[in-house]
N, C-alpha and C positions, 0 to 999 in steps of 0.2 A: 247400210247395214249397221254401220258405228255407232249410228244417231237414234236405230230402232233399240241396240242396246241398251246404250245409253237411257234412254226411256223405260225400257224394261226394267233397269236398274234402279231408276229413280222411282219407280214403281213400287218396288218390292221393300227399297230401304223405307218410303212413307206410310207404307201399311204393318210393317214389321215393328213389335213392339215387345219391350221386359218388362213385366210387372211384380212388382216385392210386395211382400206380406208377410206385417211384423207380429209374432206370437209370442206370447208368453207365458210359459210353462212353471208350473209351481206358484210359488209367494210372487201375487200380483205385484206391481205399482213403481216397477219399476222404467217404464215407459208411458208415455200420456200423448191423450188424443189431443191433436190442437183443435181450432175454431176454423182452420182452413177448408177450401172443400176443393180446393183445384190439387187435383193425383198430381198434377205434371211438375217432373223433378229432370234434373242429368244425373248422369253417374256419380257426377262429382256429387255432386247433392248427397246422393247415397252414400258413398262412402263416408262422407263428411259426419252423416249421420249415426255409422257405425263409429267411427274415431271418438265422438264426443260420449256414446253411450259407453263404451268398452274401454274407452282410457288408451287407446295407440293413435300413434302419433300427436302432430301439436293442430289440427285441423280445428276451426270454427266452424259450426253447423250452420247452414244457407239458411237463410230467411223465409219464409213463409213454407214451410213444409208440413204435412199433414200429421205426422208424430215429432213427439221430442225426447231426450232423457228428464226422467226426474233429478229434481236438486239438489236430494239426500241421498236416494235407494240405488245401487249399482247391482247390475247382474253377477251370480260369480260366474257364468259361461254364456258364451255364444257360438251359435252356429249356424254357418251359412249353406245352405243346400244351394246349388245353381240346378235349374234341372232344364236340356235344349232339347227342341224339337218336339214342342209339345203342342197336341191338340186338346185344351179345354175339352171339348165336345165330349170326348173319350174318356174323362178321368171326371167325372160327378164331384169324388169328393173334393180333388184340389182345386176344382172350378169353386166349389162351395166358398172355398176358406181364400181365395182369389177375388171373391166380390162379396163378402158377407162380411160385415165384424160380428162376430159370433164364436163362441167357442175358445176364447182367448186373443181370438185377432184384434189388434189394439188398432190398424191401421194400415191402408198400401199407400202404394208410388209407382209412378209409371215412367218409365225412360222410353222415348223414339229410337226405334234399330233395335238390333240385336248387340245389347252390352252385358251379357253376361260375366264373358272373359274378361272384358276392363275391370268390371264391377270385382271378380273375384282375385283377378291379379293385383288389387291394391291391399287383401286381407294379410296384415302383418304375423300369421299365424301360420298352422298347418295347413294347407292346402293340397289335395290330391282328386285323380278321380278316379272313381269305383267303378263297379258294374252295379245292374239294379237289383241283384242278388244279396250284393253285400252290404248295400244301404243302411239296415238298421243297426249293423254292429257298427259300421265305422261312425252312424252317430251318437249312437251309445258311447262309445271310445270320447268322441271328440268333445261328448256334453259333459263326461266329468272332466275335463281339464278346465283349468282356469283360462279365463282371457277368449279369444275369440280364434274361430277355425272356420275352413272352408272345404267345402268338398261338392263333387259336379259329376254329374252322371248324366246318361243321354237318353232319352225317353222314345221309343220305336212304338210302332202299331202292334206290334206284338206281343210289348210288356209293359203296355199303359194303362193294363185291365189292372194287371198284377203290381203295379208299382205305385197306382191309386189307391189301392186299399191297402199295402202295407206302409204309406206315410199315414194314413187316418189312423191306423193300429199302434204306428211307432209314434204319435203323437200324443197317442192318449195313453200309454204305459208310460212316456219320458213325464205327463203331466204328473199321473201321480206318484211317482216316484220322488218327483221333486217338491211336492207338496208332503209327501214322508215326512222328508229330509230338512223339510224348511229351508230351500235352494228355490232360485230362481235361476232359469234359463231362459233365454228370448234366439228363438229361431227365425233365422232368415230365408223364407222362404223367395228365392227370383227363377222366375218362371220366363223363358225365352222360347214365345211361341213360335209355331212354324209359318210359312209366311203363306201358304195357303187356310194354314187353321184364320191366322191373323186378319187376314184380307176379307174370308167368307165372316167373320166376327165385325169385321168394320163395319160389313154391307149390311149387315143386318140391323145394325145399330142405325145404318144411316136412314133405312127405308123404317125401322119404327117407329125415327123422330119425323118423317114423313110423313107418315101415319097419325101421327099425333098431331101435327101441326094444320095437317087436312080436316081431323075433326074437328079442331080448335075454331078454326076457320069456320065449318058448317052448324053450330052450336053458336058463335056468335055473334052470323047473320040474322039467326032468329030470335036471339036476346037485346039485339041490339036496340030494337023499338021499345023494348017492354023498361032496358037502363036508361033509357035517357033522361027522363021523369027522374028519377033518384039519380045521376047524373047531376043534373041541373040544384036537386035539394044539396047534395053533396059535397056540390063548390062551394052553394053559402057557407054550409057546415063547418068548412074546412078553411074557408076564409077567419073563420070566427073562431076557429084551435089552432091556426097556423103558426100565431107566435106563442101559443102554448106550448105545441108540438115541437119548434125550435130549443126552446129553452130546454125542456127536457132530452130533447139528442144532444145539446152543448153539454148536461150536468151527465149523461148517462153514458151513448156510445160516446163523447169528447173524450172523458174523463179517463172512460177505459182502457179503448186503442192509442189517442192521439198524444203523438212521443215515444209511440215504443217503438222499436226498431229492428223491431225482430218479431219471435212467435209467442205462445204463451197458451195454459190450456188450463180451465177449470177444474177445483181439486174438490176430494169429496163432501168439502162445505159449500159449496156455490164459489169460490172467492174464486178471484185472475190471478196467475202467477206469473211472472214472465222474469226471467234472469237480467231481462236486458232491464236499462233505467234510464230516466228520462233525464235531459240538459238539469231540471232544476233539483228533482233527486241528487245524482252527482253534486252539483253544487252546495246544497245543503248537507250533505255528507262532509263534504271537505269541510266547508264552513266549521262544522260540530265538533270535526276531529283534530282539526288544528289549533283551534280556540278551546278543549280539551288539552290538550298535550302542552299548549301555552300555559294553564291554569295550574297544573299536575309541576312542571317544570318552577313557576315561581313558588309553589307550596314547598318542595324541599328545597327550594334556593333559597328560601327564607327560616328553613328550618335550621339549616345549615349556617347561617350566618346566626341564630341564635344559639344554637351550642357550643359555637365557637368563637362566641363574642367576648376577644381580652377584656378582663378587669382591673384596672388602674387602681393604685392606692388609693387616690381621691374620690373611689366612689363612695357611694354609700355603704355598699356589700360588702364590702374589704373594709371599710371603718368601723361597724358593727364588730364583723367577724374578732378584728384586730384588736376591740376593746375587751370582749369577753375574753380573749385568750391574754392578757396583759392581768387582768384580774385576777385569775386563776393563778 
């Protein structure tokens, strides 16, 4: 009986899943998409990622995550909604903003289990929970304060109708409101599904990549005669771009990725930004700065020793001086 638990358990914690979705409300640009494409994060991750956007605590944001803060632009508020025991299926609109970037969704994350409470017991802020009655005032409350807050309500079959479309309504009054005001806000939405919604969402996913993998399969038996002819022209081809094809990923993807050490995401000119820098970056940094500061340093050391250079009788300066004032 322990051991069928057991299993039960181990069941329920592998198909149970939190998923976050970063919005942002008002004066974009304060959050950016990276080039990642794998959702899967920990808690820690998360939070890590609210610390560095919001300014609490001293956390460094984890490597390869799907959003980042911007360099310059800082939100003046944030706000974390948790919301547990939710069935996607039931709420259209939050499933929408759950799997679309659209509408301001810059970006998700997905944590394994149920981490909402972790997640929201690390915000160094207001933290309470409401009923889904009072939702839109305690957000409104918590989006004018500065700095970051949290709040966590429980999602029933009862009032998932009504508490799906008053987040789509309290979304889109806080957007323009903050686009008035020229504010920006970045809502955190974590969504801590139920583990039956969860489970029937996994199976579904699994048998559609089944599905797809089936027809892949019946599609490429009967292609497979007709590729091998270009197949065949194709190696030559590609024998004969091969070290072309090299040299251009050493000058292109080498150039971009390899050395950085972290994440980094395209800004509205094409360029790569990444805060992190590379061995010879650093290097030539120091290089510049210290051999600067060395430079700077003897320029007034030498200044200094020229306007305070005693002048002996027997120079020249003082013998001039000395004879004009004897004349006189």
């Amino acid at each position: 009986m322990r051991v069928l638990l057991a299993v039960a358990l181990a069941l329920v914690s592998a198909d149970a899943a939190t998923r976050v979705a970063v919005i942002e409300l008002g004066r974009s640009g304060t959050v950016r998409r990276t080039t990642a494409v794998n959702e899967q994060t920990s808690a820690d991750g998360v939070t890590s990622f609210w610390s560095s956007l919001h300014g609490y605590g001293r956390k460094l944001q984890h490597a390869g995550m799907t959003v980042v803060p911007d360099l310059f632009s800082r939100p003046e508020s944030g706000v974390v909604i948790g919301l547990t025991g939710v069935d996607l299926d039931n709420m259209p609109n939050l499933n929408a903003m759950m799997t679309r970037k659209e509408n301001g969704v810059v970006g998700h994350m997905e944590v394994h289990g149920q981490q909402c409470n972790k997640m929201l017991g690390s915000v160094k802020g207001v933290h309470q929970e409401v009923k889904s009655s009072g939702l839109s005032s305690t957000f409104e409350t918590q989006a004018a304060q500065f700095g970051i807050s949290a709040m966590k309500t429980e999602v029933t079959s009862e009032n998932a109708s009504d508490l799906d479309m008053q987040i789509a309504a309290m979304i889109q009054k806080a957007d323009e409101e903050a686009k008035n005001s020229g504010t920006s806000v970045v809502l955190h939405l974590v969504v801590e599904e139920d583990d039956g919604a969860a489970r029937r969402r996994r199976l579904a996913r699994r048998l559609q990549d089944e599905d797809g993998e089936g027809e892949g399969e019946g599609e490429g038996e009967g292609q497979q005669e007709d590729n091998q002819g270009e197949n065949n022209q194709g190696e030559e081809q590609g024998e004969n771009q091969q070290d072309g094809n090299a040299d251009g990923d050493a000058d292109g993807n080498g150039q971009q990725y390899n050395g950085y050490y972290g994440y980094g995401y395209y800004n509205a000119y094409g360029e790569w930004v990444t805060p992190y820098k590379t061995m010879f970056q650093i290097q030539y940094f120091n290089v510049v700065l210290w051999t600067s500061i060395g430079l700077v340093g003897t320029l007034f050391f030498s200044l200094y020793l020229f306007v305070y250079m005693p002048l002996m009788a027997d120079t020249l300066l003082f013998g001039e001086s000395a004879k004009v004032a004897h004349d006189d």
